[in-house]
N, C-alpha and C positions, 0 to 999 in steps of 0.2 A: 401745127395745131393738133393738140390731142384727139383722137378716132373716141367720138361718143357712141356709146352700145346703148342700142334702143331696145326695151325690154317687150315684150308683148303684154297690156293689158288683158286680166283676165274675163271672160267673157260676163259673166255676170257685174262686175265693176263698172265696166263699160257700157253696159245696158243702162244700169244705175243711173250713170253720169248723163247718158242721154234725155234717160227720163225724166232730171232735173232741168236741163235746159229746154225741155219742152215746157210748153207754156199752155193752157187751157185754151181753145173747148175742146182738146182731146181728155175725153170724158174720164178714160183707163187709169192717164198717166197718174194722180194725186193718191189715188187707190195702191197701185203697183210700187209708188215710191215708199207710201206707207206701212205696206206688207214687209217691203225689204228692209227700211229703217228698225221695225221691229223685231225684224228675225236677227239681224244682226246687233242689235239691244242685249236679245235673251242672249247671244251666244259669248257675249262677251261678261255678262251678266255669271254666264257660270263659269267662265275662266276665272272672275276674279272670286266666287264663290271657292273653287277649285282651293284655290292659292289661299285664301283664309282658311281650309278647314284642313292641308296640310301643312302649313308652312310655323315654324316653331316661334313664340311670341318671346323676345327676349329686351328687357333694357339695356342701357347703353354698358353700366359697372359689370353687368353679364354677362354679354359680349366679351370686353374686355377679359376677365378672368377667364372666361372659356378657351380665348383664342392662347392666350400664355399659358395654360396647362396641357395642351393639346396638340398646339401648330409645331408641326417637324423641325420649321427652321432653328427655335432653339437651340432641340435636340444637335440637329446638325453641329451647330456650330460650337456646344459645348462638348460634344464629341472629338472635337479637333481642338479643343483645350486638353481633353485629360489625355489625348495622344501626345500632343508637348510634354505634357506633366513627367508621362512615360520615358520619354525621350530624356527629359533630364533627369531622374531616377535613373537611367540606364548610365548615362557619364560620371554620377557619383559613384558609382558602383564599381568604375575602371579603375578607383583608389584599394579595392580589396584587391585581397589575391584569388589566382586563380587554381583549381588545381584540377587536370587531367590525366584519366587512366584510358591507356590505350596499349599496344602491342608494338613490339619490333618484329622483324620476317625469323620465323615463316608465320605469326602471328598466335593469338594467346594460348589455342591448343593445334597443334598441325603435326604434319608428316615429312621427315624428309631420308631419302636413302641419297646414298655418297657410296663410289667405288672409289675404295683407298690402293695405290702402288706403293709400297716400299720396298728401296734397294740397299744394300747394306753392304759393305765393301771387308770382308775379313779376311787376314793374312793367312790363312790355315787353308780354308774352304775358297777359296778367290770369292766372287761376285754374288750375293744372296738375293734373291728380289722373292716377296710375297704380294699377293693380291688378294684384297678383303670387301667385302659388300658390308655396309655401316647402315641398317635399317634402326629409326629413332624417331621417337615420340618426344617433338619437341613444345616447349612453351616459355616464350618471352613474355610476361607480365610486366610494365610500366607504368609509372606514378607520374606525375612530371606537374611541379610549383613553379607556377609564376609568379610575380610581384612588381610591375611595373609602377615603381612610386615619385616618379618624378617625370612627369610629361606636360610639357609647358604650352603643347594646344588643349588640356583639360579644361584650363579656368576661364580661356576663352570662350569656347564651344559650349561651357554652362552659364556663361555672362550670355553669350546668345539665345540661349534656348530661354533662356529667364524672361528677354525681351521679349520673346514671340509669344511666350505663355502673356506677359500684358498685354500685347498687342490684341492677341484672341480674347482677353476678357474682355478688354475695348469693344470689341467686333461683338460678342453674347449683348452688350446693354446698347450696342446699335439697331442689332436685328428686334430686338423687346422693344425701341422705341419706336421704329420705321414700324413693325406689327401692331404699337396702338394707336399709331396716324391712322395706319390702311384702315383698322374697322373703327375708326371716329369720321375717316372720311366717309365710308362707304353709309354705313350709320345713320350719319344725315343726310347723306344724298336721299336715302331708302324712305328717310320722314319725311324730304321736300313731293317727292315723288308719289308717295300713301296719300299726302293733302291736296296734292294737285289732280291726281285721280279721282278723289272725292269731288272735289269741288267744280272739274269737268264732268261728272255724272250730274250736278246741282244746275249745273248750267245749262244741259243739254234737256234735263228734265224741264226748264225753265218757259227755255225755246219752245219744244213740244208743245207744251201748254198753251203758250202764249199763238202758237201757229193754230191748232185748234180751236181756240177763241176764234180766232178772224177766221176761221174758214179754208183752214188750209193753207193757211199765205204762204206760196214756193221760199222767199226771200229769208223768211223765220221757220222754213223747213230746214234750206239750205245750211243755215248757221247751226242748226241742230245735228245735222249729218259732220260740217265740217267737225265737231266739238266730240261726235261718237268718234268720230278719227282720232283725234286728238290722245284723248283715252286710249286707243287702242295702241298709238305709240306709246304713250307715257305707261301702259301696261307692260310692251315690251320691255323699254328699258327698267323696269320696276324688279321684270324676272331675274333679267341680265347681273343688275347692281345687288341681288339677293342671292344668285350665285356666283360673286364672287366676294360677299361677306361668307355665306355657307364654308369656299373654300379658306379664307381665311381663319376662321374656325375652326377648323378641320370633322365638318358635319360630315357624317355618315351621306354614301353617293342616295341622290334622291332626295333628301333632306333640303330646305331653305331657311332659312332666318328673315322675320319681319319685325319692325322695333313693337314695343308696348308703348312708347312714350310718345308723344305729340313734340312737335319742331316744335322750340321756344327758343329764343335768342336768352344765353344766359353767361353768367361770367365777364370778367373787368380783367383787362392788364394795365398795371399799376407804372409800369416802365416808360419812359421813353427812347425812342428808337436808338438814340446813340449807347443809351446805358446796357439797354438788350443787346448790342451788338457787341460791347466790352464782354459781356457778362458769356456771350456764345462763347466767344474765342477764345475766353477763358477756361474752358468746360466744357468745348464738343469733345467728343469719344475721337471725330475722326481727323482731326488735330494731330491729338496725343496719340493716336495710332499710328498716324506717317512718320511722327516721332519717335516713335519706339520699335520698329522695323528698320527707321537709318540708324540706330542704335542697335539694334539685333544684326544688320550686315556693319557695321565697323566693328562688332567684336567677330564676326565669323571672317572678319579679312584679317586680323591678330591670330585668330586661329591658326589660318592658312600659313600665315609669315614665317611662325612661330615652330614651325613643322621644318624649319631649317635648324632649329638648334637641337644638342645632342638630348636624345633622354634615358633614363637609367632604367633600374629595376633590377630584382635578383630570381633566378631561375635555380631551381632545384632538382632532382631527376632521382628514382630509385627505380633502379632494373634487377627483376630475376631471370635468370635463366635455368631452366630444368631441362634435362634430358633423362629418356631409357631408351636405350640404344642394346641393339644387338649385331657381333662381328661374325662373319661369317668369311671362312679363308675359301677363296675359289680355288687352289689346290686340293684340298681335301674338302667337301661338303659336309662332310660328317662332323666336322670339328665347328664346334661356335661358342663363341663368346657372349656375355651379358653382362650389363651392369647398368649403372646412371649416373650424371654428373648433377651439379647444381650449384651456382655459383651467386651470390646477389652483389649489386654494383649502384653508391649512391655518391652519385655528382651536384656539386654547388660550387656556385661564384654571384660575381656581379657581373652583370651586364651593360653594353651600352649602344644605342643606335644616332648615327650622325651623320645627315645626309649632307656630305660635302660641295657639289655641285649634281643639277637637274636641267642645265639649261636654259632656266627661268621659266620655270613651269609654273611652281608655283608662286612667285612672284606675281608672273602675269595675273594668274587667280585671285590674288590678292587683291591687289590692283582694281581687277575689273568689281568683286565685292567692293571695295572703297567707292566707283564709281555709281552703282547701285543703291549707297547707302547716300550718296548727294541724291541723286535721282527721288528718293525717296521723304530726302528734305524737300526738294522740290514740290511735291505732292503737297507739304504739309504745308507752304507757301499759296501753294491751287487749294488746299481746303481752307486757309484763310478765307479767300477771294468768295470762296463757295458760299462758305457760311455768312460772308455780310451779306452778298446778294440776297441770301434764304431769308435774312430778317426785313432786310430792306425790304422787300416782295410781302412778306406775311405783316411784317408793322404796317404797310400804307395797306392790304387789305383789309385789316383789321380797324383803321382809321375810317376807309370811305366807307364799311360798314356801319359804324356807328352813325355815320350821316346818311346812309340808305336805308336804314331802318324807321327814322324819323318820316323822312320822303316819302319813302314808298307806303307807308302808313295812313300819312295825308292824302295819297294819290287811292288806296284803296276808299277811304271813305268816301271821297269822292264822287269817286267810279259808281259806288252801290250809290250812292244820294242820287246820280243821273240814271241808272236806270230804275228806280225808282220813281222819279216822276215822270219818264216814259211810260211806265209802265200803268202810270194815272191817267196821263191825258193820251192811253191809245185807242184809236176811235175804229184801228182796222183797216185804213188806207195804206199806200203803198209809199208813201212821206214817213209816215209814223212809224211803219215796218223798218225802214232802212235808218231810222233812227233809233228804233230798239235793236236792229243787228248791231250798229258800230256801239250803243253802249254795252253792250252783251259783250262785245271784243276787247272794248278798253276794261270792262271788270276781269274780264280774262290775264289780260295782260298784268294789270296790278297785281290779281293774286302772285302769278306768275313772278312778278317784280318781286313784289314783299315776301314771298317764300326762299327765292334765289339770295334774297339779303340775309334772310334770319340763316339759310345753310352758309351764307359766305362769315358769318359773322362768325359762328358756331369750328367753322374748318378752322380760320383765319387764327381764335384761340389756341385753339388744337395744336399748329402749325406752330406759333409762336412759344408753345411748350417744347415741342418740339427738337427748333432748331437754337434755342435756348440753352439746353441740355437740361429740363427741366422736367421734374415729373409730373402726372395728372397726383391726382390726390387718392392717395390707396394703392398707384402701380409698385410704388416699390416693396413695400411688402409683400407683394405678390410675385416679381422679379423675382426676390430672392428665397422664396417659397419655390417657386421651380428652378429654382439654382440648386439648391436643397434634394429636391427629387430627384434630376438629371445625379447629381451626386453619388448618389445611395444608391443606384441601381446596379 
């Protein structure tokens, strides 16, 4: 059994709570509970003042735009497109030549002294030997053309790289779609949660009132206290869900985002479930991504294979060599010699490389890429699966919507018609009281109901565009407006 952690109530809460279950003729308690219902009214009163007079007023097309000119993930991830790019501009480019200037020893301007022996054998003089000290100012200067133009892992390893540059575009109009779920979801939640706030301060105002008619009634106190609660949740989560539309966005830190526009259930999808589910799997990004990643590793295993057969190419070479040297006979010091040489040397042929046996190195390599590139079918098999469940889930949301919005509609009018005519025939007893609380809770609850519909209604669209592979109306111009800029930069 899980170890529950009991928290300590804090002292004035707990006083509160006592003060409510106190019941009159203690004279103090209806005063004291009132004082505190009020204090914590104003305080909450100027949090949410607080939050209106910095928090930035933005519509839903807004938003949207904001967060796709702004949010890093883009960036990111077209970042790691023009790195591909790079990458196969670098393998086209192994079709030029090459050509390197470098040095032979002792390198392009150097030093080098040599003691020279000579013996000399003459029939007149017998046996001659001199000894000389050879001090020289040498320089090897080197050109050296390469031209490797036949390499048979080239057109693989750009057939690769070709695929990963699709697969990462795939990936750019993933992260743009997932980024305008996040702020349509967050969006509406921010509008269910603005009108549930309100409409808990309408209530709790309500209660007040109606407690103070009767006299104080604890019962129509009570329900006013639970309802300042209520709010002060629903506050919390108001901040919570506003910073992380801000981050979505990418607002400046301290910054929050609240909508301009009121929840309205709007928008039709014209499909049925089965035809949306064709039309996904026709058209998701992340499909055709596992698809073009097992197509990006079976050409990078033709690469590897490919790397066993011979490949050519012509090498070219032009050397100089310069010296000024001076001879110096260790018999006589006095006597020396000078002078320089200089000789230039240019080598060409063809070339050829052929890796006969490796021990199946890279075979193995191969191999295991092939295996990789199933793995990766695989995937694209699981994003089948993925994306029916996504529609299946967002079509039948989108369905009971349209029947909970009817419902919960009916249930709100209701609601208000009953406590409406409580609210006629209340005479101030403690029948009447507990009869205006439970309709006070069931209006509650309907708001509640019929807000949670028009946000599920609202998502469920959202969603259905989504997993569709379907754009809202105006994203794509905008997509590629920051395709555009990422670009340029």
């Amino acid at each position: 059994m899980a170890n529950r952690i009991r928290r300590r109530r804090p002292a004035g809460k707990a006083l509160l709570g006592w003060l409510l279950l106190l019941q009159p003729p203690m004279a103090m308690a209806a005063p004291a509970v009132d004082a505190s219902l009020g204090i914590l009214k104003q305080r909450l009163e100027r949090l949410g003042d607080r939050l209106e007079q910095n928090a930035r007023r933005l519509t839903l097309q807004e938003a949207v735009v904001l967060g796709l000119q702004r949010q890093p993930r883009l960036a990111r991830e077209y970042d790691q497109l023009q790195a591909l790019q790079w990458q196969g501009i670098a393998i086209r480019r192994e079709w030029s030549p090459s050509l390197l200037a470098d040095n032979d020893d002792p390198g392009l301007v150097g030093w080098r002294r040599v003691r020279e022996r000579d013996s000399s054998n003459d029939t007149l003089d017998g046996v001659s030997i001199t000894n000389n000290l050879r001090s020289s100012t040498y320089g090897v200067p080197r050109l050296t053309l390469d031209w490797s133009f036949f390499d048979p892992s080239r057109t693989p390893r750009l057939r690769s790289n070709l695929a990963g540059q699709q697969a990462q575009e795939l990936l750019f109009d993933i992260t743009a779609r997932d980024l305008i779920l996040d702020i349509q979801s967050r969006y509406y939640a921010l509008q269910r949660l603005q009108e549930l706030e309100q409409a808990y301060r309408t209530l709790y105002k309500l209660a007040g009132s109606l407690a103070n008619a009767a006299g104080g009634n604890e019962q129509l106190r009570t329900e006013e206290l639970a309802l300042v609660q209520t709010r002060v949740r629903t506050h919390d989560d108001l901040v919570q869900t506003a910073a992380q539309l801000a981050e979505l966005l990418s607002l400046p830190p301290g910054d929050l985002a609240l909508p301009a526009e009121p929840l309205q259930a709007s928008g039709e999808w014209s499909l049925d479930r089965a035809a949306t589910i064709t039309e996904a799997l026709a058209l998701r990004e992340e499909i055709r991504r596992s698809l073009a990643g097992a197509d990006g590793l079976s050409w990078s295993a033709r690469a590897v294979q490919s790397r066993y057969l011979p490949s050519l190419g012509l090498r070219g070479q032009l050397k100089a060599e310069l010296e000024n040297y001076s001879l110096e006979s260790l018999e006589a010091p006095s006597s020396s010699t000078s002078g320089g040489n200089g000789n230039l040397r240019l080598d060409g042929g063809l070339q050829w490389r052929w890796r006969l046996f490796d021990g199946g190195v890279l075979g193995a390599e191969a191999t295991a890429l092939r295996r990789q590139a199933d793995q990766a079918l695989q995937q694209a098999a699981l994003d089948r699966l993925t994306v029916t469940r996504q529609v299946e889930s967002s079509h039948a949301s989108y369905t009971t919507s349209r029947i909970l919005l009817d419902s919960t509609r009916v249930q709100l009018q209701s609601a208000r018609a009953a406590l409406d005519n409580g609210r006629r025939n209340f005479r101030g007893d403690a029948n009447d009281a507990t009869t205006l609380v439970q309709n006070i809770e069931k209006l509650r609850q309907a708001l509640e109901s019929e807000a949670v519909a028009r946000e599920q209604h609202n998502t469920a669209l959202a969603e259905l565009y989504r997993y569709s592979a379907r754009w809202p109306e105006g994203a794509p111009s905008l997509v590629d407006q920051r395709r555009q800029e990422l670009r340029q930069r």
